[in-house]
C-alpha positions, 0 to 999 in steps of 0.5 A, spaced: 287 239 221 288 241 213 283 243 208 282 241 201 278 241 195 279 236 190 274 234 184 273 227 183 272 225 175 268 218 175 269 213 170 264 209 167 264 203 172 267 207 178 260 210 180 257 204 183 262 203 188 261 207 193 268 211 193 266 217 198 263 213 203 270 209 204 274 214 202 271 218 209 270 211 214 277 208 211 281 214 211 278 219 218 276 224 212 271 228 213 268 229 207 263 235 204 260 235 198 260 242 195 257 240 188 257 233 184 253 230 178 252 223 177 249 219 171 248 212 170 255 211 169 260 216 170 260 223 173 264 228 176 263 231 184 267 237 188 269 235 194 272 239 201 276 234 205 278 236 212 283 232 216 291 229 218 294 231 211 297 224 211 290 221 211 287 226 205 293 224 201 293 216 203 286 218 202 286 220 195 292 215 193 287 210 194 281 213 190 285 215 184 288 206 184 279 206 183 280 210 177 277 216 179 281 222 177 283 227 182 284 234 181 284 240 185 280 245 185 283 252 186 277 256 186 269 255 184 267 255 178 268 247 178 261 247 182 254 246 180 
C-alpha cells in the first residue's frame, strides 16, 4: 500500500457530486481529508490517498474526467 497527498480543485458544478465518497468506494482507496474549503459552487480539498498504487492512479483518472483537478501536494502549506 502507497500513500499519496493530492489536492482536488472543484469547479463550479463538480461539488454537488459526491466525488470523495465514490472515489473511496469505487476505487478501494482510502481517503483522509487533511484540509478542504467548499463554497456553494466550487472549492478546493487536500487529500492523503493510501491504497494499491493502481487503484489511487485509476482513482484519480477517474476524478479528473469529473472535472476536478488534481495536483500533488509536496508539502503542507495547501492545508487549511
Amino acid at each position: 500500500m502507497v500513500k499519496k497527498r493530492v489536492m482536488f480543485t472543484f469547479p463550479e458544478g463538480a461539488v454537488e457530486e459526491p466525488i470523495i465518497y465514490n472515489l473511496g468506494q469505487q476505487f478501494k482507496v482510502i481517503i483522509n481529508i487533511r484540509g478542504a474549503d467548499m463554497s456553494e459552487d466550487r472549492g478546493w480539498a487536500v487529500l492523503e490517498l493510501e491504497g494499491e498504487e493502481k487503484d489511487i492512479e485509476d482513482g484519480i483518472t477517474w476524478v479528473t474526467s469529473k472535472g476536478v483537478r488534481v495536483d500533488p501536494v509536496v508539502d503542507d502549506t495547501a492545508e487549511g
